[in-house]
gemmi code that builds the backbone of each chain (N, CA, C; Angstrom):
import gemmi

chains = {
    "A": [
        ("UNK", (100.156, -10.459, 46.260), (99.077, -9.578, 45.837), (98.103, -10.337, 44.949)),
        ("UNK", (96.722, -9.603, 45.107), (95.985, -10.810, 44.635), (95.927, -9.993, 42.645)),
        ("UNK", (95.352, -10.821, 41.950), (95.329, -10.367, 40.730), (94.262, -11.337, 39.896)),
        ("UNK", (93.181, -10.928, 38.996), (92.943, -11.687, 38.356), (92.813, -11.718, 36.527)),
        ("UNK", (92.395, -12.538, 35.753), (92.376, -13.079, 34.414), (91.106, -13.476, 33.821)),
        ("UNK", (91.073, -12.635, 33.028), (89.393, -12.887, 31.833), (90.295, -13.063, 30.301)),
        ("UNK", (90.072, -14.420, 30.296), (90.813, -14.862, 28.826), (90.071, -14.589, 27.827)),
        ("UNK", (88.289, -14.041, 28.106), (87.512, -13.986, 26.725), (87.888, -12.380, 26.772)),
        ("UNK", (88.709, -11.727, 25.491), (88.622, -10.601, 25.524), (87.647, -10.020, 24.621)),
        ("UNK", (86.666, -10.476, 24.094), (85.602, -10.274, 22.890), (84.689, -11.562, 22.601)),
        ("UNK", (83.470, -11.382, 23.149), (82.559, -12.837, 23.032), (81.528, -12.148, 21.893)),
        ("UNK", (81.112, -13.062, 20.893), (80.254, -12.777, 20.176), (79.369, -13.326, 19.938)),
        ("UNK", (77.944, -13.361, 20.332), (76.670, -14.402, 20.222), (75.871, -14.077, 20.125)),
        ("UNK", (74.518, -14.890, 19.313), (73.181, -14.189, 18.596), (72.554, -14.529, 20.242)),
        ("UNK", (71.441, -13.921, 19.816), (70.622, -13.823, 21.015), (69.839, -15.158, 21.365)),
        ("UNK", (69.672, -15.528, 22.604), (69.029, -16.681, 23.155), (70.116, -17.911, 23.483)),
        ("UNK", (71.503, -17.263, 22.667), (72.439, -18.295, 22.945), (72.921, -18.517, 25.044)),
        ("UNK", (73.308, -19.202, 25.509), (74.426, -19.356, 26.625), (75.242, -18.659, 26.741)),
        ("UNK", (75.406, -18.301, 27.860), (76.761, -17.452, 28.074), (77.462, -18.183, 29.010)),
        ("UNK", (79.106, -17.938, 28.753), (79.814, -18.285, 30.392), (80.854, -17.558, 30.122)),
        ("UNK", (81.156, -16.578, 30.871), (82.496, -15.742, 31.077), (83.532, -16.332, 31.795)),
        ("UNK", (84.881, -16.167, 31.835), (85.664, -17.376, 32.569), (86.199, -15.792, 33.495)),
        ("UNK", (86.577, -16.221, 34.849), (87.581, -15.750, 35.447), (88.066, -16.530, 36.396)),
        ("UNK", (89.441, -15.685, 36.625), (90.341, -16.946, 37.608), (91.045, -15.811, 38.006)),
        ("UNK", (91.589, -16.259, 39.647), (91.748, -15.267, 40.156), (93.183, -16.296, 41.101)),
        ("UNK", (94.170, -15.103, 41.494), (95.293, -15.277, 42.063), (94.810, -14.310, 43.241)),
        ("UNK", (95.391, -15.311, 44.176), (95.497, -15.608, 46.334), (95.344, -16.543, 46.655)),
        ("UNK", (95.981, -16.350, 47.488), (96.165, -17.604, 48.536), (95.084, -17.462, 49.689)),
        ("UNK", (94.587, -16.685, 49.786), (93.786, -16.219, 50.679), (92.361, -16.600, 50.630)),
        ("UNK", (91.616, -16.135, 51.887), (89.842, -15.449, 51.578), (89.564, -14.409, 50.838)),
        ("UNK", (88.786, -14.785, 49.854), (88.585, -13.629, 48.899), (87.227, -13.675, 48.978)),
        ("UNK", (86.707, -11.611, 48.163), (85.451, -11.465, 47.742), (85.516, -11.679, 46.489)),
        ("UNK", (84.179, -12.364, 45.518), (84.047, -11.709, 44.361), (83.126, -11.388, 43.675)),
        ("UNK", (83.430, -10.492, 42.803), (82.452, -9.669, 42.084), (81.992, -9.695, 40.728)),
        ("UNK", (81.475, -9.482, 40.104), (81.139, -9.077, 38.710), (80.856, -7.812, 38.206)),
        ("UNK", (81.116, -6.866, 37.548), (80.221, -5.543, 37.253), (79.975, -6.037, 35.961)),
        ("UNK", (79.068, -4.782, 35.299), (79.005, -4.841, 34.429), (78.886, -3.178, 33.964)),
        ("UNK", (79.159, -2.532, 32.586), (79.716, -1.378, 32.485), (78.795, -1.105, 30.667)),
        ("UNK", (77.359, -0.957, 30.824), (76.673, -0.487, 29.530), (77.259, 0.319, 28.949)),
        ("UNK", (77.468, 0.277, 27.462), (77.965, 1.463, 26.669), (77.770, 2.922, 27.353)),
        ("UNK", (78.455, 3.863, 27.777), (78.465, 5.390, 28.325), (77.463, 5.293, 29.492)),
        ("UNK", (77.685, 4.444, 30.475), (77.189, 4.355, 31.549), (78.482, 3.643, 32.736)),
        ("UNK", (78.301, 3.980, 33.947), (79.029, 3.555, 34.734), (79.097, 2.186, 35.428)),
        ("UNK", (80.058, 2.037, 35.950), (79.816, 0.190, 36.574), (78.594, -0.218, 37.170)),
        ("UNK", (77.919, -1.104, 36.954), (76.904, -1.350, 37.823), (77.340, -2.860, 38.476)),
        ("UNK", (77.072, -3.544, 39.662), (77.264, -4.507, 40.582), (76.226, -5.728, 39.908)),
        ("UNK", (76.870, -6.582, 39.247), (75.680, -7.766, 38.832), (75.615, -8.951, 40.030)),
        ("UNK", (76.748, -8.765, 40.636), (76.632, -10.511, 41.813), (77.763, -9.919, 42.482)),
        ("UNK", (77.927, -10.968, 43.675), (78.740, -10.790, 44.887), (78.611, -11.863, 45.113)),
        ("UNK", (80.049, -12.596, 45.784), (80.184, -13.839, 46.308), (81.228, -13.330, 47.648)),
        ("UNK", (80.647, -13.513, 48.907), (81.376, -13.425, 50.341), (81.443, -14.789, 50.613)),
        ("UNK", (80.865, -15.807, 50.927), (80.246, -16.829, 51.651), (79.514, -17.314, 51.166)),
        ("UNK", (79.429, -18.876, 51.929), (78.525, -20.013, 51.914), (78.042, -20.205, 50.385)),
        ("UNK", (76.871, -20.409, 49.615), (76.576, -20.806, 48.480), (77.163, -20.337, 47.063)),
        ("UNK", (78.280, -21.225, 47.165), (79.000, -20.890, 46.010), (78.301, -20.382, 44.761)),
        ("UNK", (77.618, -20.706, 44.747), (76.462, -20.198, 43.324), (75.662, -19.314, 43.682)),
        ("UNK", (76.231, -18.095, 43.096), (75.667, -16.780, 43.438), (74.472, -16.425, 41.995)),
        ("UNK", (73.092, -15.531, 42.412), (72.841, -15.547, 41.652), (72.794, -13.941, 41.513)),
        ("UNK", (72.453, -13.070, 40.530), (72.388, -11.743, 40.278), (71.487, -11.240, 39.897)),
        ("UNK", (71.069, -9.547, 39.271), (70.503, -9.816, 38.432), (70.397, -10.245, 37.095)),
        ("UNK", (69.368, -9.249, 36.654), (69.223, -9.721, 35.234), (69.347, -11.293, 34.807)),
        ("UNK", (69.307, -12.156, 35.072), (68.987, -13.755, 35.392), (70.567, -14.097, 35.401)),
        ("UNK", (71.629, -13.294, 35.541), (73.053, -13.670, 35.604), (73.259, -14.647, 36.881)),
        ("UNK", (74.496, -15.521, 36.573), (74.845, -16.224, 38.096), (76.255, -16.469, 37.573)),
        ("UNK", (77.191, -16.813, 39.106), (78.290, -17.549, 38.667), (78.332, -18.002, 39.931)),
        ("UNK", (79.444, -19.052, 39.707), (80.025, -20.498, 40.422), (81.057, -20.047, 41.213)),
        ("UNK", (81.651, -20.141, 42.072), (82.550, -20.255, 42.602), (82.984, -21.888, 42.955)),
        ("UNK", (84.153, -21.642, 42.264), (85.274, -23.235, 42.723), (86.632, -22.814, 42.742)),
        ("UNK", (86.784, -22.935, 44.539), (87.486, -22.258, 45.073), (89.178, -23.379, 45.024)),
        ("UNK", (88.570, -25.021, 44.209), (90.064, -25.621, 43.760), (90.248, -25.014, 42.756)),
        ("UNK", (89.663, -23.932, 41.612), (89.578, -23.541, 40.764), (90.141, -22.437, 40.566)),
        ("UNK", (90.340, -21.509, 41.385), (90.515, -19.705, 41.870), (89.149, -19.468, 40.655)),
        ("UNK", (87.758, -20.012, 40.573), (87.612, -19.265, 39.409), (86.267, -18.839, 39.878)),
        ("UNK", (85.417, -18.031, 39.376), (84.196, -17.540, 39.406), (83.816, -16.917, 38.395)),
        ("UNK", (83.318, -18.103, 37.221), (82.649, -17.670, 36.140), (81.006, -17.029, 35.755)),
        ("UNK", (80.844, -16.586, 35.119), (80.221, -15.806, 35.020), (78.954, -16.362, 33.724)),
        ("UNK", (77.631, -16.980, 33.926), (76.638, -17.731, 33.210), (75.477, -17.406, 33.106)),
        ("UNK", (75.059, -16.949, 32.043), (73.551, -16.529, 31.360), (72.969, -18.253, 30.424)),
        ("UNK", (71.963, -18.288, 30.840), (71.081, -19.678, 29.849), (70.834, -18.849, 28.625)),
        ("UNK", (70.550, -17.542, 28.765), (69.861, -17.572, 27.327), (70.037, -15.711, 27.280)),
        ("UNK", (71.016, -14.825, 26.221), (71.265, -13.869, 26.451), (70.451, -12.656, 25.621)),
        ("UNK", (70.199, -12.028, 25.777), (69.597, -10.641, 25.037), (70.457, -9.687, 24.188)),
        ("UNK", (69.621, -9.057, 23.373), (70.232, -7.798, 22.560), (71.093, -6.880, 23.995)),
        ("UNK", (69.927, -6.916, 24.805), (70.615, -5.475, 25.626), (71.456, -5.729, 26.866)),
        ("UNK", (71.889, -7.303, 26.792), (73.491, -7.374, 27.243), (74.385, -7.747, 26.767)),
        ("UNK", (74.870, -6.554, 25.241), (75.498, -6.141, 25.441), (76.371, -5.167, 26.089)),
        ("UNK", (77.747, -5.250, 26.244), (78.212, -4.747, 27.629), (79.690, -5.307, 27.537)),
        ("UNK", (80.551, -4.344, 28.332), (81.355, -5.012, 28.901), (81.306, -5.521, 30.782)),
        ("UNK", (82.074, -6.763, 30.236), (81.690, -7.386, 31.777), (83.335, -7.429, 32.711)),
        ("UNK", (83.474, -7.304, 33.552), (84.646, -7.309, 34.656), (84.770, -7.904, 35.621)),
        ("UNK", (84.949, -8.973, 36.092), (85.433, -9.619, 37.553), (86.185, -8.608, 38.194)),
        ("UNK", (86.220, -9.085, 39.498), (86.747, -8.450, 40.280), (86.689, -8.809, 41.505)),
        ("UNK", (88.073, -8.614, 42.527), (88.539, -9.708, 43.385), (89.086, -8.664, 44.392)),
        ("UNK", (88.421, -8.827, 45.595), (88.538, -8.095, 46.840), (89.735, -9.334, 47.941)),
        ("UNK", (90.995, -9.292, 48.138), (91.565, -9.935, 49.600), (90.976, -9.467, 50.433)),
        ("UNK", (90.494, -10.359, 51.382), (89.637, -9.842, 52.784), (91.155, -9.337, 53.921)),
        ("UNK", (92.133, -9.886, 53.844), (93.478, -9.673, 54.223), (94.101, -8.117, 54.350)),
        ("UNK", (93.171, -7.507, 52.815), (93.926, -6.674, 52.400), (93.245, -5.622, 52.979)),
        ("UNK", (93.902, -3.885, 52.373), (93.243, -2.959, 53.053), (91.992, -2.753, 52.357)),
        ("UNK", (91.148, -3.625, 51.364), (90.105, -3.413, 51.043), (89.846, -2.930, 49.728)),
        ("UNK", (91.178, -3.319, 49.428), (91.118, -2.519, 47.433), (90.879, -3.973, 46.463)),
        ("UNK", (90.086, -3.512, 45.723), (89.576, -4.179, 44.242), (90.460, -3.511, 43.920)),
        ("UNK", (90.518, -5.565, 42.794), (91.384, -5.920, 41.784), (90.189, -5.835, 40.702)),
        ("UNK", (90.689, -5.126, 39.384), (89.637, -5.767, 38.219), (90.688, -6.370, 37.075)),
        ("UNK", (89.627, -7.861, 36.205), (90.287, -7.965, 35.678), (90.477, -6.914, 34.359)),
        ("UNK", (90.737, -7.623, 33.194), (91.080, -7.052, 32.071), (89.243, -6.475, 31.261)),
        ("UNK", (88.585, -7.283, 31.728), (87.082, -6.977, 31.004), (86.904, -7.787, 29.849)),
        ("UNK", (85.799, -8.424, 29.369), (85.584, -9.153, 28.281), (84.372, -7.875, 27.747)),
        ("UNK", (84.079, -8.087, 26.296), (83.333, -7.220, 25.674), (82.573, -8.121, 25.361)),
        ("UNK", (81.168, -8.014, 25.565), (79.916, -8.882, 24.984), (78.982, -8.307, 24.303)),
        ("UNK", (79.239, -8.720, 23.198), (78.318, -8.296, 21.837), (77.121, -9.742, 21.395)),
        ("UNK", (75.995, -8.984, 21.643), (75.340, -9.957, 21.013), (74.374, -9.517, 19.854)),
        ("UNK", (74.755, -10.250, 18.763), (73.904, -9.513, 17.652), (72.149, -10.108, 17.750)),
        ("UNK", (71.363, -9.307, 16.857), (69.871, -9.460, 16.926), (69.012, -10.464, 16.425)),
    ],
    "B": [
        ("UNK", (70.639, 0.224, 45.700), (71.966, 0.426, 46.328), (72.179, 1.863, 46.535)),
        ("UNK", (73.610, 1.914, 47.285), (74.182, 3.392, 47.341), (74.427, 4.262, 46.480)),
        ("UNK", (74.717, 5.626, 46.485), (74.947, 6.113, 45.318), (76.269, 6.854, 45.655)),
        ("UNK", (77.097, 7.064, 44.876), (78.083, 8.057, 44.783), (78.403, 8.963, 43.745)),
        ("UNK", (78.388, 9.927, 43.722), (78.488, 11.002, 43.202), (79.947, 11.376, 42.409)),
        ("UNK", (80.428, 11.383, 41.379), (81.509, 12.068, 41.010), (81.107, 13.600, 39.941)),
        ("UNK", (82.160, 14.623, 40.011), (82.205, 15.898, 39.541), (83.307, 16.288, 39.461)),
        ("UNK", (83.536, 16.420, 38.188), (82.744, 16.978, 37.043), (82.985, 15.212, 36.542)),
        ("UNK", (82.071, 15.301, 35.234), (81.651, 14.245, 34.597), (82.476, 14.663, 33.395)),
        ("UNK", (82.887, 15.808, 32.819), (83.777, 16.133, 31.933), (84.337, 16.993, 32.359)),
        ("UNK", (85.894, 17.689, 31.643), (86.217, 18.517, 31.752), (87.178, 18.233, 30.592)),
        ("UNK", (87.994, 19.651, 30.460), (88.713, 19.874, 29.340), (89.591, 20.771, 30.051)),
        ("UNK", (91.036, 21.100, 29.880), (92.377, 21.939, 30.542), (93.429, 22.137, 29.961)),
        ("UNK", (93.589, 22.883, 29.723), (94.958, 23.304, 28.544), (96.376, 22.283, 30.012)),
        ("UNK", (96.831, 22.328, 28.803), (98.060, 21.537, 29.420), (99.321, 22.220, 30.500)),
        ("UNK", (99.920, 22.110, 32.087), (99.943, 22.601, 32.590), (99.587, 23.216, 33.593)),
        ("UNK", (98.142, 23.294, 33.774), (97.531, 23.743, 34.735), (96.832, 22.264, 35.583)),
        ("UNK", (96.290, 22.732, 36.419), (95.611, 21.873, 37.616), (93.752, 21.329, 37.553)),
        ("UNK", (93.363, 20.225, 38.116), (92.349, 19.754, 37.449), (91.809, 18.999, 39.210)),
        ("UNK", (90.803, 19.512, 39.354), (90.056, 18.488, 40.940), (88.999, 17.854, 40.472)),
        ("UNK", (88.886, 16.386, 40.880), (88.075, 15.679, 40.509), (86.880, 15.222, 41.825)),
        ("UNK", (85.788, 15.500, 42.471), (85.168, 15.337, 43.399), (84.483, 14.056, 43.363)),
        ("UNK", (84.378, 13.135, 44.582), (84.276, 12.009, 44.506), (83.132, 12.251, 45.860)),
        ("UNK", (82.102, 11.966, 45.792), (81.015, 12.216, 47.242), (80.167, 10.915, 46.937)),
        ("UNK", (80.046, 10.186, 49.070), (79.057, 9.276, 48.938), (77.715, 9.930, 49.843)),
        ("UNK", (76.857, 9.751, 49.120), (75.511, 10.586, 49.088), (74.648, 10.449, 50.190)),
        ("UNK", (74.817, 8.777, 50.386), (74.191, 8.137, 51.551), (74.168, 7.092, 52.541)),
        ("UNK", (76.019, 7.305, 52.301), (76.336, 6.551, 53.757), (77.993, 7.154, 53.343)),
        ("UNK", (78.277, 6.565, 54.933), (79.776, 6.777, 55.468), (80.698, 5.749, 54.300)),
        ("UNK", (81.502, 6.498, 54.013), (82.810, 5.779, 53.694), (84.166, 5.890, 54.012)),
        ("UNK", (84.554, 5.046, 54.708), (85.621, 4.955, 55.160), (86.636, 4.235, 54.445)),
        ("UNK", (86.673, 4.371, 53.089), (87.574, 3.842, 52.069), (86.898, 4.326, 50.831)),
        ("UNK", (87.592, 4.423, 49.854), (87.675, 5.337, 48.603), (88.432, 5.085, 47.647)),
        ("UNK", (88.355, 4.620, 46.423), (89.293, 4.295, 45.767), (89.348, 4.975, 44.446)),
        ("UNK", (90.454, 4.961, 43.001), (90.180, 6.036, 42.373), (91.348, 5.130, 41.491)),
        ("UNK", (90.445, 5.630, 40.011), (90.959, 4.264, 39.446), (91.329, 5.161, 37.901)),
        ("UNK", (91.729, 4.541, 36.902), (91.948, 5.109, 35.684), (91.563, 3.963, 34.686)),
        ("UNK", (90.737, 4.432, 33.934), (90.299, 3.696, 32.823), (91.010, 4.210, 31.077)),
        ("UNK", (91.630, 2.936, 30.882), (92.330, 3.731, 29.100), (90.895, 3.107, 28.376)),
        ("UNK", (90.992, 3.881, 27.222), (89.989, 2.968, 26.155), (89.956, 1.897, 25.448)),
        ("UNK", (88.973, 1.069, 25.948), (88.783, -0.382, 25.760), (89.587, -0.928, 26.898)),
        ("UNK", (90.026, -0.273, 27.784), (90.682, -1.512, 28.652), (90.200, -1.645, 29.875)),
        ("UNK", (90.348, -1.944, 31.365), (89.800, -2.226, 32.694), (90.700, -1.125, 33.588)),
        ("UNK", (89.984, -1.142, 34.633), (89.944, -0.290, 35.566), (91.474, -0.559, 36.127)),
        ("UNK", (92.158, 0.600, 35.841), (93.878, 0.223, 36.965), (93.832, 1.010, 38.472)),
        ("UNK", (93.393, 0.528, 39.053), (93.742, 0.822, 40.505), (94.926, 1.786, 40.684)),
        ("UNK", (94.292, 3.175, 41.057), (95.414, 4.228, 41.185), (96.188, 4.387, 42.671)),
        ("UNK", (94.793, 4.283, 43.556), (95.226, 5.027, 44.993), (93.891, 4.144, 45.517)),
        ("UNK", (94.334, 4.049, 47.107), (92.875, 3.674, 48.016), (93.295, 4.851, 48.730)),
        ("UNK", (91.829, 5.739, 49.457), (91.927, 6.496, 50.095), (91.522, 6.487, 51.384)),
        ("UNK", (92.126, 6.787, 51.999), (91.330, 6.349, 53.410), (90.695, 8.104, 54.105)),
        ("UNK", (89.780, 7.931, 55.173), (89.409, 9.328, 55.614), (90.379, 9.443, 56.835)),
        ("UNK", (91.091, 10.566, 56.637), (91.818, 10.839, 57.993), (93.460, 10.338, 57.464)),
        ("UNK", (93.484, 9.882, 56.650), (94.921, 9.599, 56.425), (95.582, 9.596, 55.323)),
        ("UNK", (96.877, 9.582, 55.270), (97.287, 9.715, 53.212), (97.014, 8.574, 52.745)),
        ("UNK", (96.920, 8.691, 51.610), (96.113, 7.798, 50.127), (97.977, 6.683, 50.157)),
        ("UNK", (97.349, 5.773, 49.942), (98.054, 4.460, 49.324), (97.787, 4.815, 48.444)),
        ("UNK", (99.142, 4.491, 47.651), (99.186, 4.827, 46.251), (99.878, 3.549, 45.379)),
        ("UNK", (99.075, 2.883, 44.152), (99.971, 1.654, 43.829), (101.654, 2.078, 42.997)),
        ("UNK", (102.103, 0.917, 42.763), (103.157, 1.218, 42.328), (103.344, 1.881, 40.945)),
        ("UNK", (103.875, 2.617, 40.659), (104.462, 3.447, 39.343), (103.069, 4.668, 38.756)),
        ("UNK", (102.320, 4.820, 40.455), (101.510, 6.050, 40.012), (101.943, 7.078, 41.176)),
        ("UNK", (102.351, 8.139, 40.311), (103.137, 9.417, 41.084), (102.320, 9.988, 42.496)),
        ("UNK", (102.757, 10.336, 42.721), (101.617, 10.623, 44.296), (101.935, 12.418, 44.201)),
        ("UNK", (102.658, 13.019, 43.659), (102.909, 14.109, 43.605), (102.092, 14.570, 42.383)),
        ("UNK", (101.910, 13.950, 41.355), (101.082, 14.647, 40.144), (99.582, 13.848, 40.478)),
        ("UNK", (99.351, 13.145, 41.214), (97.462, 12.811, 41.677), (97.878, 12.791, 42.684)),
        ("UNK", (97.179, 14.320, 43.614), (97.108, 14.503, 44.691), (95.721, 14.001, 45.189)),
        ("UNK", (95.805, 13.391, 46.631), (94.199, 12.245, 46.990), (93.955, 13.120, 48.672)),
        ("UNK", (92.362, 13.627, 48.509), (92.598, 13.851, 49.581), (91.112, 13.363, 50.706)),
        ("UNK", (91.031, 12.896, 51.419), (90.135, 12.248, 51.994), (89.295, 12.884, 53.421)),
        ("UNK", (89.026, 13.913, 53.195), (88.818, 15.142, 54.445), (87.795, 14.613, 55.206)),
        ("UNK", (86.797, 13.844, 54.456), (85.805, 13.795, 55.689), (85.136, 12.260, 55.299)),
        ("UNK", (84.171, 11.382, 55.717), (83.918, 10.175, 55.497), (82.925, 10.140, 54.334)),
        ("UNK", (82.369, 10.914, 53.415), (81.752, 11.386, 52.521), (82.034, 11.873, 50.812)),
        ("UNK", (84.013, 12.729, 51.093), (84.073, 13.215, 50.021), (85.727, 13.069, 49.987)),
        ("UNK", (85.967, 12.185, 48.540), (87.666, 12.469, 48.439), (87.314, 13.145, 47.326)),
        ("UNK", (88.505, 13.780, 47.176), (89.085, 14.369, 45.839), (90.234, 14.053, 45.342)),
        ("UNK", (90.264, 13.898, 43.832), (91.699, 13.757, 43.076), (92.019, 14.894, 42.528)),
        ("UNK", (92.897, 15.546, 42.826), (93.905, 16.309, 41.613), (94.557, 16.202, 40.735)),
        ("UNK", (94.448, 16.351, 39.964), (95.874, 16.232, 38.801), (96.105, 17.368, 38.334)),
        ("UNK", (97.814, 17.227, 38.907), (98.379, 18.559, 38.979), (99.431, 18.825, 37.674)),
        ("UNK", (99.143, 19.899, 37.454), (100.275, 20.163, 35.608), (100.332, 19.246, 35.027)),
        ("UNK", (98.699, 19.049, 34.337), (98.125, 17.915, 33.581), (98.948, 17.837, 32.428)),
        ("UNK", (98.822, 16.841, 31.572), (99.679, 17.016, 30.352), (98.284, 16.011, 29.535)),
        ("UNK", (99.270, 15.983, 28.255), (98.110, 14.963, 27.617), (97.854, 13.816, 27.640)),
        ("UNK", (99.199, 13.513, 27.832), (99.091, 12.039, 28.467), (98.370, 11.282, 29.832)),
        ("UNK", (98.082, 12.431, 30.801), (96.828, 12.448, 31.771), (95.714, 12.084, 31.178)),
        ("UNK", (95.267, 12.114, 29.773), (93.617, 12.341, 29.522), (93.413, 11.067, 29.650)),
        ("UNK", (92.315, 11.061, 29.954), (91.805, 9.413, 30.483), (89.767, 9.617, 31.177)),
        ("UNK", (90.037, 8.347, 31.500), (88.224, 8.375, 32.422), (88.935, 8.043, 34.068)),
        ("UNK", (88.484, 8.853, 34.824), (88.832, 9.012, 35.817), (87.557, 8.373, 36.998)),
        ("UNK", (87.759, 7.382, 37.978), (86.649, 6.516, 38.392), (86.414, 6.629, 40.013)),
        ("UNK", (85.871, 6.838, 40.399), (86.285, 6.363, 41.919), (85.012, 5.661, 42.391)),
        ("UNK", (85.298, 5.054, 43.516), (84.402, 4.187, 44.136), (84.484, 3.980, 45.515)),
        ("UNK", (83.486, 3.458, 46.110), (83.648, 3.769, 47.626), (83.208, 2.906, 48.278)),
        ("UNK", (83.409, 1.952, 49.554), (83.005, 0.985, 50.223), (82.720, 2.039, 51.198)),
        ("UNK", (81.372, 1.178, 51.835), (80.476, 1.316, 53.168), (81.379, 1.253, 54.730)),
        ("UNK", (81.048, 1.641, 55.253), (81.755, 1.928, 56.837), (80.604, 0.699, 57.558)),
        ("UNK", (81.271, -0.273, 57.593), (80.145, -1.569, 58.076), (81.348, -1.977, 59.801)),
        ("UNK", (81.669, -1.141, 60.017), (82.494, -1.540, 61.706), (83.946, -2.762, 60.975)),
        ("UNK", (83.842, -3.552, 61.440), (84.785, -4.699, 61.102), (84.895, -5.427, 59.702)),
        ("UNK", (83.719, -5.167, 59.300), (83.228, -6.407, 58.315), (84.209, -5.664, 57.019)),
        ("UNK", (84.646, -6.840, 56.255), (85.294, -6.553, 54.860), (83.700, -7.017, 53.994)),
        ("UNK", (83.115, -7.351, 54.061), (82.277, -8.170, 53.591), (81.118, -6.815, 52.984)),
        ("UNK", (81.614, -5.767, 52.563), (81.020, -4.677, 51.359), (81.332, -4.582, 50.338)),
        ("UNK", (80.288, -4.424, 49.360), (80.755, -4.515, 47.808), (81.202, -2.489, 47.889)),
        ("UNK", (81.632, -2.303, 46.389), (82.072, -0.952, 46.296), (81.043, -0.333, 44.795)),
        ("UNK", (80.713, 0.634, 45.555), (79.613, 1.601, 44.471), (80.365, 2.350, 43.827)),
        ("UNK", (80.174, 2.716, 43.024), (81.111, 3.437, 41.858), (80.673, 4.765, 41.082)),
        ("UNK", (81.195, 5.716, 41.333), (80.739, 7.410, 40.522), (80.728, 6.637, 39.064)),
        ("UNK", (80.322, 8.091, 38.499), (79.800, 7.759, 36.728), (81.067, 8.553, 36.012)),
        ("UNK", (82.033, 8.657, 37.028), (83.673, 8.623, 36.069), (83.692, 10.083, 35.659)),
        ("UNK", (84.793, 10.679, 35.344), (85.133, 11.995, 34.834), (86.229, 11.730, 33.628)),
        ("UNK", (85.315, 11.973, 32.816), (86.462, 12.207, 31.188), (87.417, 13.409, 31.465)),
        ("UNK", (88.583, 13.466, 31.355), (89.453, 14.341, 31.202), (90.212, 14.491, 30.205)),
        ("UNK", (90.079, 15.718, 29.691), (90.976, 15.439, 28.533), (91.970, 17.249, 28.682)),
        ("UNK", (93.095, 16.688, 28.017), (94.475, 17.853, 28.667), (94.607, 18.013, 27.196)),
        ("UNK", (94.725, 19.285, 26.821), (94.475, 19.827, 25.110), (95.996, 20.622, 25.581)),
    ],
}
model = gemmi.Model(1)
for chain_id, residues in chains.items():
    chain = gemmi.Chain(chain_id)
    for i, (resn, *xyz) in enumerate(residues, 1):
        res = gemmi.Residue()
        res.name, res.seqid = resn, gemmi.SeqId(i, " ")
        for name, pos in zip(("N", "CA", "C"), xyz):
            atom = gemmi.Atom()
            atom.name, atom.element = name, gemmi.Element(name[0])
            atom.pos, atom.b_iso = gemmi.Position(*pos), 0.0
            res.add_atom(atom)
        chain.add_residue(res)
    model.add_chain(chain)
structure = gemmi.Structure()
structure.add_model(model)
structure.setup_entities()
């Protein structure tokens, strides 16, 4: 079964700093992956998708992540971040194998002060 | 993107009694459905995938008799939770992939969750 891991459980950074969220993901398989992201009292919204071909997915809001698939990982990278992402952020890992159920990970919380 | 619909967005239920949670995709077919539980501060635990036309997969160590899943048409599941207690209260999520023929290759849109809380 596939499963994955967000080791930042609380990132804290002034604004304009870098971001990189880590995830790593367990299968052996073809996998999808995802990112949401989940604004204070608002519901998941879809920041990127990785199916295929160009490992470097980009999203919105100027978000992107990498896929390195010797890696299981698909992190998650802002150059330069804002007040208003803050947020919690979630990977999330589809087996193409499987009957089609998302995995999420644990969620990192991103606070960025002003 | 798509939208999906969940109802109620709150609710409140004395403890004991029964609770339906409506899960509708607005503007396209879904032929998968999923329905998730969120604790506070933590990530989404995968409860059940639902399929239309057939019984709900249910993961391990979530009762299938107290969240009843039901998937009637390619548009609308529902969750129950039946002789809620308090330990039920939670954010209740579901989400739904696109009916694309073969392809796995759909992301999943997600309702705006139902707070439940069992008093």
């Amino acid at each position: 079964a596939q499963s994955v891991s967000q080791h930042n459980h609380h990132v804290i950074l002034s604004e304009a700093a870098s971001l990189e969220l880590g995830c790593n993901y367990s299968y052996g398989g073809t996998v999808n992956l995802f990112w949401y992201v989940q604004y204070p009292g608002q519901h998941l919204q879809l920041l990127l998708k990785y199916f295929s071909g160009d490992p470097l997915v980009k999203g919105i809001k100027g978000f992107e992540a990498e896929f390195i698939k010797s890696k299981f990982s698909f992190n998650l990278r802002k150059p330069s971040v804002q007040w208003s992402d803050t947020a919690e952020y979630f990977c999330a890992v589809n087996a193409r194998s499987s009957a089609s159920k998302i995995i999420f990970g644990s969620g990192t919380r991103l606070s960025i002060r002003p | 993107g798509a939208v999906v619909s969940q109802h109620p967005s709150r609710v409140i239920c004395k403890s004991g009694t029964s609770v339906k949670i409506e899960c509708r995709s607005l503007d396209f077919q879904a032929t998968t459905m999923f329905w998730y539980r969120q604790f506070p501060k933590q990530s989404l635990m995968l409860m059940a995938t639902s399929n239309e036309g057939s019984k709900a997969t249910y993961e391990q160590g979530v009762e299938k008799d107290k969240f009843l899943i039901n998937h009637a048409s390619l548009t609308l599941s529902t969750l129950t939770v039946t002789s809620a207690h308090p330990e039920d209260s939670s954010f209740y999520i579901c989400s739904a992939r696109e009916r694309t023929g073969m392809s796995m290759n759909t992301e999943a849109f997600f309702g705006q969750g139902t707070r439940l809380t069992v008093v």
